[in-house]
Structures are given as C-alpha cells and as structure tokens.
N, C-alpha and C positions, 0 to 999 in steps of 0.2 A: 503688611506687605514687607518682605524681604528686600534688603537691601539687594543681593543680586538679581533678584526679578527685576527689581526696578530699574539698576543699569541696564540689563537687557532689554528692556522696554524703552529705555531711552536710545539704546541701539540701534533700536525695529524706525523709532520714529524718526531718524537721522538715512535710516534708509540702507540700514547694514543686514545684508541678506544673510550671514551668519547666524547671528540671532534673529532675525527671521523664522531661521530654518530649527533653530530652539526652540522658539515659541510654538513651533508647529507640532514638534515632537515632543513636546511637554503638552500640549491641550488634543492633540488628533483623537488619542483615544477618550476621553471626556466627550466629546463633541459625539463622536459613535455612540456612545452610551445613551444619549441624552437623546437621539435621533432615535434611536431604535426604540428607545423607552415612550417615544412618542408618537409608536406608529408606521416608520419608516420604515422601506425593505431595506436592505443591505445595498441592493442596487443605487436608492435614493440616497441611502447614508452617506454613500461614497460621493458622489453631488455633490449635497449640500455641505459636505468637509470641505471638499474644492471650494464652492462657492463661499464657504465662510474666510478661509485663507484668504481668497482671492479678493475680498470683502477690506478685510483686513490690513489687506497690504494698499490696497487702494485709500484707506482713511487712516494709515499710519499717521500723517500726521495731526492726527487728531487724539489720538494717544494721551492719556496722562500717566505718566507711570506709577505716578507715587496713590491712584484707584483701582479697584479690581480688577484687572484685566479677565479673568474668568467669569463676571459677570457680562463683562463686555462680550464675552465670545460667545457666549449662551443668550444672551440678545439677541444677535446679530441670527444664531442658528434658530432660534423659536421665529425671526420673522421670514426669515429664511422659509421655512416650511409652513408659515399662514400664508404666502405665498404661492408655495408649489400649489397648497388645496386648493387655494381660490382660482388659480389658473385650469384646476382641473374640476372643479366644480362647474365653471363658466364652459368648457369645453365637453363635459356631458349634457348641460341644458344646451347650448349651442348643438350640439346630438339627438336630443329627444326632438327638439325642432324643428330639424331636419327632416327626423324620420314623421314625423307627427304631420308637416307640410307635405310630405312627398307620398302619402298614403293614398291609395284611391280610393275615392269616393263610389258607391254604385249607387245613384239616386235613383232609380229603376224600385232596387230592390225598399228601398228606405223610405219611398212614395207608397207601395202595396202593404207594408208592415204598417 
C-alpha cells in the first residue's frame, strides 16, 4: 500500500469528503468492471456503485488504511449483488406462487378425465 493511498484513507475515516470523493474516482470504474463481469446490466451497475459508496461511507470508520482497500470495495460489491439475486430470486418464487395459488381449478373437467 502507498503511502498516499493510505493518508487518504485515513482522510475518508476522519470523515473528509474530499477524499471521499478520491476514493470514489479512483475505484468507480473497478467496481463497473467487476459488476458487469458479474452479470449485472448497466442499469444495476449503476446501483450497486451507489450502494457500494454509500456502504462505504457508512463504515468509514471501520477503515484500516494501512489493508487493501480494493479488496474492501470488491467485498462489499460481490455481497452487494448476492444480495440483489436473492431478493429477486425470493420475488420470482414469491410470483410463481401467486400465480400457481390464483389458478383455476375445473374439478368438473378433472373428475371425468
């Protein structure tokens, strides 16, 4: 780790929106890459960028600077999006359910077959 990475990071965890706003423009396009390379549309990428900053900035002080922060951020994005699946996994079975409950029955026809 670079000594200036690391004042920066110790920036971010002091709560200096400056480097904040470095960190965000040094990993944003990482983050896309790794989103996309995973599946994600563009429309999600963009999400989960937000949601990872946003991530980020909330557990600032959890920071260490002097460990990977790019490992950090690529965490944070992979559960990010085990996440989104599983909420949408859950919301297609929660859908076939639906439809599957809300079917009509013709016990008429189902009795003479």
């Amino acid at each position: 780790m670079n000594a200036e990475l690391s004042l920066l990071l110790q920036k971010v965890k002091l709560g200096d929106k400056k480097a904040f706003e470095e960190i965000y423009h040094r990993y944003h396009s990482r983050i896309s890459g790794f989103c996309l390379k995973n599946g994600q549309t563009q429309a999600d990428t963009e999400e989960v960028v937000q949601e990872v900053f946003l991530k980020l900035w909330t557990l600032r002080a959890q920071i260490d600077p002097n460990k990977n922060i790019e490992a950090f951020i690529i965490k944070i994005s992979k559960n990010i999006i085990v996440d989104k699946f599983r909420r949408l996994v859950r919301h297609r079975a929660a859908q076939d359910y639906q439809i599957y409950t809300l079917r009509p029955v013709n016990n008429t026809e189902e009795e003479i077959n």
